[in-house]
C-alpha positions as CSV (number, residue, x, y, z in Angstrom):
1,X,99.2,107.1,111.9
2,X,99.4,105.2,114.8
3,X,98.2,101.6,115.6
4,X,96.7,101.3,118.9
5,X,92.9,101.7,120.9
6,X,91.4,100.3,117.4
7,X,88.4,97.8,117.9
8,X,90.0,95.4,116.2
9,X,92.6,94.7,113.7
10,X,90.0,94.9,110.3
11,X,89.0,98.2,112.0
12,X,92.5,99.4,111.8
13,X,93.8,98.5,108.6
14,X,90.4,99.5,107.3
15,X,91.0,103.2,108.8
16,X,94.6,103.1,107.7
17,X,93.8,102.7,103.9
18,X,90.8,105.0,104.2
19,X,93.6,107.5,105.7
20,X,95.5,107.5,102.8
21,X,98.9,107.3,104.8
22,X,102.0,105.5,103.9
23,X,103.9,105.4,107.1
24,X,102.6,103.5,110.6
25,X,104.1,103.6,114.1
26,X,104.3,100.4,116.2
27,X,105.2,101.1,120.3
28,X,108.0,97.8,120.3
29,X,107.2,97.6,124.3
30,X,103.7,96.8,123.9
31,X,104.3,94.4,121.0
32,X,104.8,90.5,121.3
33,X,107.8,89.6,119.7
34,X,107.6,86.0,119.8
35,X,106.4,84.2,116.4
36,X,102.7,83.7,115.5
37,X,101.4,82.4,112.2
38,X,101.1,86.4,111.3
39,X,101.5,89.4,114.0
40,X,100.4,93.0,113.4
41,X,104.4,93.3,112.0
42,X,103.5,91.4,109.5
43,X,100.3,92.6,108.2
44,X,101.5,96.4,108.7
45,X,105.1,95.4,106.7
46,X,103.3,94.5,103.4
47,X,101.2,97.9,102.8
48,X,103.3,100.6,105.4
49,X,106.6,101.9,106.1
50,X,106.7,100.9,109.6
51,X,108.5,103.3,112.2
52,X,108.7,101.8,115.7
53,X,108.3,104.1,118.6
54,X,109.8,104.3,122.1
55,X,106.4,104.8,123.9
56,X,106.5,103.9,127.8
57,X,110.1,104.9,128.2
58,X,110.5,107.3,131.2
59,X,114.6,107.3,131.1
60,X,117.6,107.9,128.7
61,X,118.7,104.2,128.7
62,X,115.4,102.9,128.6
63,X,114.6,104.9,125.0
64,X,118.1,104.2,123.7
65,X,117.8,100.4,124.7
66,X,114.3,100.3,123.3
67,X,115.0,101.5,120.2
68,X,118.3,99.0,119.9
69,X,115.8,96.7,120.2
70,X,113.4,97.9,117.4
71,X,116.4,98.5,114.8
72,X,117.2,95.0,115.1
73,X,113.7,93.5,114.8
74,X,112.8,95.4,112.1
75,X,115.7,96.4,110.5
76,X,115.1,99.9,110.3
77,X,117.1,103.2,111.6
78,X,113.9,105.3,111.7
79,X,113.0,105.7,114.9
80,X,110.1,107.8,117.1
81,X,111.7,109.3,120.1
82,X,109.8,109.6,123.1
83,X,111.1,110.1,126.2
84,X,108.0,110.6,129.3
85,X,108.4,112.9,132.0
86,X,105.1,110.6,134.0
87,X,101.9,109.1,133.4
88,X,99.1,112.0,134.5
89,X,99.9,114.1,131.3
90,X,102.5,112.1,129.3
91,X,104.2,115.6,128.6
92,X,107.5,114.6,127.0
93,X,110.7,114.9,129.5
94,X,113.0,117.5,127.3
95,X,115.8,117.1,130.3
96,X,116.1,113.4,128.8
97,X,114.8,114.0,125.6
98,X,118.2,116.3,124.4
99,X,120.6,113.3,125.2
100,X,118.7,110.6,124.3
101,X,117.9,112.3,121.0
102,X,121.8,113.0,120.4
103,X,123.3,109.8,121.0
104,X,120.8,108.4,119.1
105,X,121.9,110.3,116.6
106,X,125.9,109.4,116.9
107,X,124.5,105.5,116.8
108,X,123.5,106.6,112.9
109,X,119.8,106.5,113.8
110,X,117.3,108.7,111.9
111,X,115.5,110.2,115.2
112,X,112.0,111.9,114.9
113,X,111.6,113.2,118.7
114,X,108.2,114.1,120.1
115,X,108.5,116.9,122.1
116,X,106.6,120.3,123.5
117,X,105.8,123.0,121.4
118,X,108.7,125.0,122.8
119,X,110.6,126.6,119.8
120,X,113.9,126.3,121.9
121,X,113.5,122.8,122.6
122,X,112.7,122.3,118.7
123,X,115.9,124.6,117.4
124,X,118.0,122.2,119.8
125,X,116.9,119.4,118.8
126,X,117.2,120.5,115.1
127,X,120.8,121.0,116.0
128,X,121.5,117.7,117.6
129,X,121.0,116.4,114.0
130,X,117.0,115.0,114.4
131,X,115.8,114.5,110.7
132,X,112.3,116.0,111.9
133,X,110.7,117.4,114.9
134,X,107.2,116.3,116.3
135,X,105.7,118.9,118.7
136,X,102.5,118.3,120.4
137,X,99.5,120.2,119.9
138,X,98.0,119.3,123.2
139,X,98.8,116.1,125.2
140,X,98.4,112.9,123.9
141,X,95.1,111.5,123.5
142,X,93.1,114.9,125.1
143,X,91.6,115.7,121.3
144,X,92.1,119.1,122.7
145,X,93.4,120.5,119.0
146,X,96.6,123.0,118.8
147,X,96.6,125.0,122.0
148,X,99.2,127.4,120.4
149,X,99.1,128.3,117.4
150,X,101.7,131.3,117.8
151,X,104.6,128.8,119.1
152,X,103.7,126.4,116.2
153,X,104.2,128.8,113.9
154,X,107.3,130.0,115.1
155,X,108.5,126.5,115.0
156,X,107.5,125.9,111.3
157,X,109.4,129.1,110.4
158,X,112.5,128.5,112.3
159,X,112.6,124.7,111.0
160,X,114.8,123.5,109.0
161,X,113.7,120.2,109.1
162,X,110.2,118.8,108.6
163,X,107.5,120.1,111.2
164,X,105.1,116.8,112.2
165,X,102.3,117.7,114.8
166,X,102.2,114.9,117.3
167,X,99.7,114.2,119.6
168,X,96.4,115.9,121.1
169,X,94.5,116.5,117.7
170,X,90.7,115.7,117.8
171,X,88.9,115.9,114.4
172,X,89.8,117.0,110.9
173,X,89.4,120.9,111.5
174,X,92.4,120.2,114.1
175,X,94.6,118.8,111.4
176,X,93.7,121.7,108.7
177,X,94.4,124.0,111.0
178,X,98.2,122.4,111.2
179,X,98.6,122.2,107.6
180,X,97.4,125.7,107.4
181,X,100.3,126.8,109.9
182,X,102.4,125.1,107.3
183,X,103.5,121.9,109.0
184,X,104.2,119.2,106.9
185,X,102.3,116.4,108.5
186,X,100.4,114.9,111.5
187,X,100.1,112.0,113.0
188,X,97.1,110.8,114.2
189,X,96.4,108.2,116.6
190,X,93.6,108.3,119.0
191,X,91.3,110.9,117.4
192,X,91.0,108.3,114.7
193,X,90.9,104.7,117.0
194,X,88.4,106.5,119.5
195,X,86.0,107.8,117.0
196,X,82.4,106.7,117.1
197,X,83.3,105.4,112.9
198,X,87.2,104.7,112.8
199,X,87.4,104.7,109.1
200,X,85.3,107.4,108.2
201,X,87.3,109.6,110.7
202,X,90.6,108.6,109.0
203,X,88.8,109.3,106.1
204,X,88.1,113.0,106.8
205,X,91.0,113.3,108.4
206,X,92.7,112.9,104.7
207,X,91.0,115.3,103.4
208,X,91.3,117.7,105.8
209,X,95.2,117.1,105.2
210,X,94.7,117.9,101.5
211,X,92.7,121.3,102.3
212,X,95.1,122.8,104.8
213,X,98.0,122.0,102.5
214,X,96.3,123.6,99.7
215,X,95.3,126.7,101.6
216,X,98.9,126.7,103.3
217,X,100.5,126.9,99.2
218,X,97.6,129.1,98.4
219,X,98.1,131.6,101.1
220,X,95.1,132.9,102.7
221,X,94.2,136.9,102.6
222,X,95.4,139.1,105.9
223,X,93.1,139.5,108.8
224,X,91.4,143.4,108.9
225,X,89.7,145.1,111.8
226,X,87.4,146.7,110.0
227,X,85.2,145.5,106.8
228,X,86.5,146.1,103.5
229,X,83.7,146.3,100.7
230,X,84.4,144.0,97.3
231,X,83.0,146.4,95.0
232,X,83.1,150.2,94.5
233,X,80.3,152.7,95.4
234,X,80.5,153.7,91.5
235,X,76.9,153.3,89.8
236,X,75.1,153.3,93.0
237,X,71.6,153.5,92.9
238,X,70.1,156.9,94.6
239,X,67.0,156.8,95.8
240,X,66.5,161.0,95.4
């Protein structure tokens, strides 16, 4: 999950634990550094794996710089790539996204890039050596849910590395339908902070992980045009 647009922080760890989730992104260029008697770092660091993200970077220097940066304040390599192509739609800039993504890569960092839903753009970035892919499922903070399901799919079966939705999911039907597809996870941000009830969104946003994982293992029954009856017309009633 991510930690921005909550009320306050109560709100936000509340929703957190209610979520269930291990793992927390942090944006490093919208979070003070300097020492207080605690920061959100440090109340995040003693309950989540904290991954820090390159949110607001618009170049290739400015996401490799960035996450420098975040590697040495937190001492981590995980990194979320994102690389913005502008500030109407916040689409992710794949022209950018490639490089940054593969010399990130050579400097030993463990990249997890946002990108589109373009299976191309996810095989290549697979091949640059990214240790997941995030596609979007609509643009960030829309709560639109997945607008395509067919190139999501495609991604998850053409992955070799784990499939995380990122971005533009709006309620917990959104993220069963993800799970369903057979991605492995989501991460959630806005359609959680934004809510009318934070924590009971996170909540039911749990759950709904839980059920589309289940039905995704289960394997749900093909689609048919027509109706198909559940039992026989042997022993039926005549009425003459």
């Amino acid at each position: 999950m991510g930690t921005s647009k909550y009320p306050n922080q109560q709100v936000l760890l509340e929703s957190l634990k209610a979520s269930n989730t291990e793992v927390v992104t942090v944006a490093i260029r919208r979070i003070s550094l300097k020492k207080h008697d605690e920061n959100i770092l440090d109340i995040l660091k003693k309950d989540f794996f904290i991954i820090p993200n390159t949110a607001g970077c618009y170049t290739v220097k400015e996401a490799i710089l960035t996450a420098k940066l975040a590697r040495e304040v937190l001492q981590t390599n995980f990194v979320k790539l994102e690389v913005i192509a502008n500030d109407e739609n916040l689409l992710p800039d794949t022209e950018n996204l490639i490089p940054a993504a593969k010399e990130l890569v050579k400097d030993n960092f463990i990249v997890l890039p946002y990108c589109s839903d373009d299976p191309i753009v996810c095989k290549k970035l697979q091949d640059v050596g990214c240790a997941a892919i995030m596609p979007l499922a609509a643009p960030i903070g829309t709560g639109m849910g997945i607008q395509n399901k067919y190139n999501l799919r495609l991604i998850v079966e053409n992955s070799k590395i784990p499939v995380i939705v990122d971005a533009g999911v709006g309620t917990a039907s959104d993220v069963a339908i993800a799970m369903e597809i057979g991605c492995d996870g989501v991460l959630l941000n806005t359609a959680v902070a934004e809510s009318h009830n934070p924590v009971l969104m996170a909540s039911a946003m749990a759950k709904g992980i839980v059920a589309g994982r289940k039905a995704f293992l289960a394997g749900r029954i093909p689609k048919k045009f027509y109706a198909q009856r559940s039992t026989t017309n042997k022993g039926r009633i005549k009425t003459n």
